[in-house]
N, C-alpha and C positions, 0 to 999 in steps of 0.2 A: 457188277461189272457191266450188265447190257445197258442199266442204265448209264454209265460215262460213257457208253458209245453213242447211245440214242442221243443224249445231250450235248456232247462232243461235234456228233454228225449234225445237226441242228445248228451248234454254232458255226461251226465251217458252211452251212447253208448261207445262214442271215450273213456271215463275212461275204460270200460270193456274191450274194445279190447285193449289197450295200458297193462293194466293187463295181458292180454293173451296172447299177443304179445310178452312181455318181458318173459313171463314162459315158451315159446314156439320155444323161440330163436331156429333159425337155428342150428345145431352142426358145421357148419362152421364159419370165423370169418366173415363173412358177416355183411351187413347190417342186425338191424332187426326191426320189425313192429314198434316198439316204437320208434328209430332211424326215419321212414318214416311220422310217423304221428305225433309225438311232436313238431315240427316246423312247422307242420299245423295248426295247434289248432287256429290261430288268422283270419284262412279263415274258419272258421265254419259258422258265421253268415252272410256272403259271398254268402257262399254256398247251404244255406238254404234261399237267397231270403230277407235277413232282415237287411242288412245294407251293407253299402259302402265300397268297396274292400279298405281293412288297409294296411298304408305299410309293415308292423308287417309279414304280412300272402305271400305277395309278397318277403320279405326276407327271409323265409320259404322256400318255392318255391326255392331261388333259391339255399339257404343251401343245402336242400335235393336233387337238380340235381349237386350239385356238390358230393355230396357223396356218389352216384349212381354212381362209376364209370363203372365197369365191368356188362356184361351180367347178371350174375347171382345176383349182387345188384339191377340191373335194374327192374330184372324178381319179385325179392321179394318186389322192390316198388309198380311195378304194382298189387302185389298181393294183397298186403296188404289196399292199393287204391280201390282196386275192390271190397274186401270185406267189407270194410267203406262204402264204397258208396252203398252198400246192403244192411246195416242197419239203416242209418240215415232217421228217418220220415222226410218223405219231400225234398227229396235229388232232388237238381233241377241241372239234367243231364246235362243242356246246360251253366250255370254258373260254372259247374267244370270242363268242359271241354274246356272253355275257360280263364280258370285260368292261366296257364302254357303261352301261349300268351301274355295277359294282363300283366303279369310280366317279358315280353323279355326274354322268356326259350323258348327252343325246346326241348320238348320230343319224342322218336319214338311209341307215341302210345297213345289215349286217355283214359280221364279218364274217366270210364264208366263202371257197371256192367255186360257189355257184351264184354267186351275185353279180349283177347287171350292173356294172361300174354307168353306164351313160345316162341312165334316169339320177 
């Protein structure tokens, strides 16, 4: 039962931030939040420790670094990444961080609530 809450709560997160994200859009033609994290959504339970990395969320991954092209898409991935990862209960730092790997992507930066989105 605590786990359909955790997961539960977790979805209701990534729903509000994808909300916010989309109303919040950049004024440039950028990437935006909803763009980084809606082809996430199948590494949620992944990412929370609760089931086995789907190919679904690996193709995610690599959608979204191909759509990150430039600096400033990059900078607003990781932003957007940082601040997900700040709210989801139970965010297990070392299974998002090697997500990007596991699915043969390089990114210049991890994903982590403690990463410096501007370099």
């Amino acid at each position: 039962m605590a786990c359909r809450t955790t997961i539960s709560t977790a979805v209701v997160f990534l729903a509000a931030f994808l909300l916010a994200a989309t109303a919040f859009r950049q004024a440039t033609a950028g990437i935006s939040c909803g763009q980084v994290l809606s082809p996430l959504e199948p590494c949620l339970n992944y990412i929370l420790g609760r089931g086995a990395l789907p190919p679904q969320c690996c193709g995610g991954v690599r959608s979204l670094n191909a759509a990150a092209k430039t600096t400033p898409d990059r900078q607003t991935a990781c932003g957007c990444l940082k601040t997900l990862a700040a709210q989801i209960p139970n965010f297990k730092p070392g299974l998002a961080a090697g997500l990007p790997g596991k699915c043969g992507v390089s990114i210049p930066y991890p994903i982590s609530t403690t990463t410096d989105c501007t370099k």
